[in-house]
Structures are given as C-alpha cells and as structure tokens.
C-alpha positions in Angstrom: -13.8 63.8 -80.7 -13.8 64.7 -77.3 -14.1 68.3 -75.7 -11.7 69.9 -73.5 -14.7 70.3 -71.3 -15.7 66.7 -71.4 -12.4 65.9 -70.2 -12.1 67.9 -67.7 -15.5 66.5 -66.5 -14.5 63.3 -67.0 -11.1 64.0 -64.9 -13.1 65.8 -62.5 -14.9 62.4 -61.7 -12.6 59.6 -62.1 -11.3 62.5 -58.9 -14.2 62.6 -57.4 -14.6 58.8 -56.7 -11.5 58.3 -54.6 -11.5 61.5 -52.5 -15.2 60.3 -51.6 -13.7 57.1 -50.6 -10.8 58.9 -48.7 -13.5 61.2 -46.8 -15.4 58.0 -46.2 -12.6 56.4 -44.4 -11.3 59.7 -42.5 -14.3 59.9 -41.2 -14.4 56.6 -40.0 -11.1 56.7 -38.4 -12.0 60.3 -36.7 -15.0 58.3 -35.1 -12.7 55.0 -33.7 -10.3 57.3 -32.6 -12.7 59.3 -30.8 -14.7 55.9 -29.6 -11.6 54.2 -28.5 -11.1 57.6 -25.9 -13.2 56.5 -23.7 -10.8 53.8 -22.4 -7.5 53.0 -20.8 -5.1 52.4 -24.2 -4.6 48.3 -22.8 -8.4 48.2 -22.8 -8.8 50.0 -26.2 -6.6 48.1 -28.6 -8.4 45.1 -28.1 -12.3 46.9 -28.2 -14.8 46.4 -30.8 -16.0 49.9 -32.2 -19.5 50.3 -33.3 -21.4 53.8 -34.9 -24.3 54.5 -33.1 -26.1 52.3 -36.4 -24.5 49.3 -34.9 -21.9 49.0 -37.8 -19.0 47.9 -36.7 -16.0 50.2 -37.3 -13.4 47.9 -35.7 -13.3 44.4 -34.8 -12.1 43.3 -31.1 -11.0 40.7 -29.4 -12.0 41.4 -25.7 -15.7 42.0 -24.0 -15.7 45.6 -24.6 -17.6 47.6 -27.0 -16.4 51.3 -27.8 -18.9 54.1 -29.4 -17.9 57.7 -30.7 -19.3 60.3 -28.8 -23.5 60.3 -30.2 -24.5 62.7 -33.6 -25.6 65.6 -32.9 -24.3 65.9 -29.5 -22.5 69.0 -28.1 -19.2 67.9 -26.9 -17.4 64.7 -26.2 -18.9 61.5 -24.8 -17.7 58.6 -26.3 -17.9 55.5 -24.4 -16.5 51.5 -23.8 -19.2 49.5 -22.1 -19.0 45.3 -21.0 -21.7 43.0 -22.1 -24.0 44.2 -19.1 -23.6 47.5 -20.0 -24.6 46.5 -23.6 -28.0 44.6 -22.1 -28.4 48.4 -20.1 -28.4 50.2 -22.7 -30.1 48.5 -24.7 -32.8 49.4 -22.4 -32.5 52.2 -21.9 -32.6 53.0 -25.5 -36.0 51.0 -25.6 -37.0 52.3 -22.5 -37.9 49.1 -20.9 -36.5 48.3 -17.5 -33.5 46.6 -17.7 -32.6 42.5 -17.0 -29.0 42.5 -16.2 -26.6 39.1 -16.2 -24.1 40.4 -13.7 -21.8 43.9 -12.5 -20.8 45.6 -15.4 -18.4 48.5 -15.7 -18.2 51.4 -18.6 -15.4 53.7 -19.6 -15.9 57.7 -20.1 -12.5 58.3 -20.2 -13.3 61.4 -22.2 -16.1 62.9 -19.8 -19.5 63.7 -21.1 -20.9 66.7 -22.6 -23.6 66.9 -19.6 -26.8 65.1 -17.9 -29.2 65.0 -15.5 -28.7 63.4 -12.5 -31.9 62.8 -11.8 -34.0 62.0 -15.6 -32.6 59.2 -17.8 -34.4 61.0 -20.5 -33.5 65.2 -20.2 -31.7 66.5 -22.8 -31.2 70.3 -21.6 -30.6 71.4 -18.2 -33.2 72.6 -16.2 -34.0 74.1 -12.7 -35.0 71.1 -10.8 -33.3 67.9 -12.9 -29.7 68.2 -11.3 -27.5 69.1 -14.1 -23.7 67.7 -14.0 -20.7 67.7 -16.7 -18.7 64.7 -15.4 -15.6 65.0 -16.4 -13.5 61.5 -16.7 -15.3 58.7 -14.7 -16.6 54.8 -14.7 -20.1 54.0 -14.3 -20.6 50.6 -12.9 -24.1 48.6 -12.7 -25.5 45.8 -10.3 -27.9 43.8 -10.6 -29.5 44.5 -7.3 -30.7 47.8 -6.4 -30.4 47.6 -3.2 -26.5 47.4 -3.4 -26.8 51.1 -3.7 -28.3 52.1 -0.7 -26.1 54.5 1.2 -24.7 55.6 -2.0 -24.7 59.5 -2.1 -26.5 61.3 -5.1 -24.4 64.4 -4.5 -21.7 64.6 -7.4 -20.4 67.8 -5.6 -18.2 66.2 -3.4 -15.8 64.2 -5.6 -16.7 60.9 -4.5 -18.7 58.0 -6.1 -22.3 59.0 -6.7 -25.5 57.7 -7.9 -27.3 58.7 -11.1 -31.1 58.3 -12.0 -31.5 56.8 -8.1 -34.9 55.1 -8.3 -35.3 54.0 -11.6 -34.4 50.8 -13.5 -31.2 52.9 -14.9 -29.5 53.7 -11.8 -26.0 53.1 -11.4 -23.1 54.2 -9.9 -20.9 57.2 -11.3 -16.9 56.7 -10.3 -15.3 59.8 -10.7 -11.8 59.8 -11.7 -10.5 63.5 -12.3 -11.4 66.7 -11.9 -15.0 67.3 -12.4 -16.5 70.5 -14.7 -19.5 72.5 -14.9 -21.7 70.8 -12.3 -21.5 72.5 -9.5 
C-alpha cells in the first residue's frame, strides 16, 4: 500500500513534467517574440527564427532570418538579417574575412545594447574604441569596399554612418530614430 508521501511525490512529478514542458515552450516563444522585433511586422510574419545554437524556433517562408537578442547580453539586440548578411556573419563569427554574393540589408528594429565603432571584437567600452548605443537602425553590406568611400564614421550627426571602416566587416549603419547613449 502506498504512502500519503509517495503520493504526493508521485503527484508532485506527474506535475512536474508538464510545467517543464510549459516553461520550455514560454521560453521559446519569449525568444521569437523578442527575435521577430527586430523587423517591420510584414517582414516578420514570414521570417525564419533561429537561437543563437542554430535551432530553429520558427519556420519562414521569405529570405530573412530573425535571432533573439545574444545570451548573456545586457539589453536588447535582436536581429533579421538576408542571406548575405547570413554569409557576414558567419564570418565574422569565425573571424575570417568575409566573401559576400551581393548587397544585403539587416533589421535592428529593437536597437542594440552598445558597440564599438571602430573594433568588430570589443565587448566593453573604452577610451579610444568609439562607443555607440544605436538605437533603431538598418545595417546594409556591399560587396565592394570602395562603395563606402565618403561615407562618414561619425554616428553623432543622425545620418548614415560607417562601422568597423577598414576591415572586412565594414558596413553601413542607417539610422532610423532617435539615437541613445552614444554621444
């Protein structure tokens, strides 16, 4: 014969099991919705979603790919990048130059939680690396460098600017709101 205590254990489990599974899928949720942010709602609906793993969250139908903002990062920075953006980052994760198929364009709807303007690789500001927190922007890529000559670097002024100018991940910032925290 069973316990009370056993089944109250045995309760306590068979509880357990779903409410994992519930967590589980809040949490998933929580991280499309955050992913899916980054990007006009039109764009959105139709995104894949992908964990920073490379799991796939949410299936799409259209040439974007949506990520929550990155673990462990302060803030919000989720983000929708096109197939070039993809092969950019990519790189930049492997920190090989990149070898881009065309112009690519990438949502930040949400703004960032901060960056240097000048290292792909800083993770804290500093005195001399050009800190800025952009607030809602696109970031578009060429294949060309030289398509950003004349392109200011200064991201004071409200205009389109160029991050990490003279190396392979230099691209174009688009700002499109009010900007914080940089200057």
């Amino acid at each position: 014969m069973r316990t009370v205590s056993q089944a109250i254990l045995t309760c306590g489990i068979a509880l357990a099991i779903p409410m994992t599974a519930l967590v589980g899928q809040a949490d998933k949720e929580a991280k499309i919705q955050d992913a899916v942010s980054a990007a006009p709602p039109a764009l959105a609906t139709d995104a894949t979603v992908k964990d920073w793993e490379g799991n796939v969250l949410k299936e799409g139908t259209n040439a974007y790919t949506c990520m929550p903002t990155p673990p462990g990062l302060p803030g919000n920075a989720p983000m929708c990048l096109d197939g070039p953006w993809l092969e950019w980052a990519e790189a930049w994760q492997n920190k090989t130059p990149p070898m881009l198929s065309g112009t690519g364009v990438a949502y930040m709807l949400a703004g960032d939680a901060g960056a240097s303007n000048t290292d792909p690789y800083a993770t804290e500001k500093t005195a001399t690396n050009d800190w800025v927190e952009a607030g809602p922007h696109l970031m578009i890529i060429v294949p060309d460098a030289n398509m950003l000559e004349g392109i200011t670097t200064d991201h004071s002024k409200g205009v389109p600017w160029v991050m990490w100018k003279g190396t392979p991940y230099a691209h174009i910032m688009v700002p499109l709101g009010r900007q914080h925290g940089g200057h």
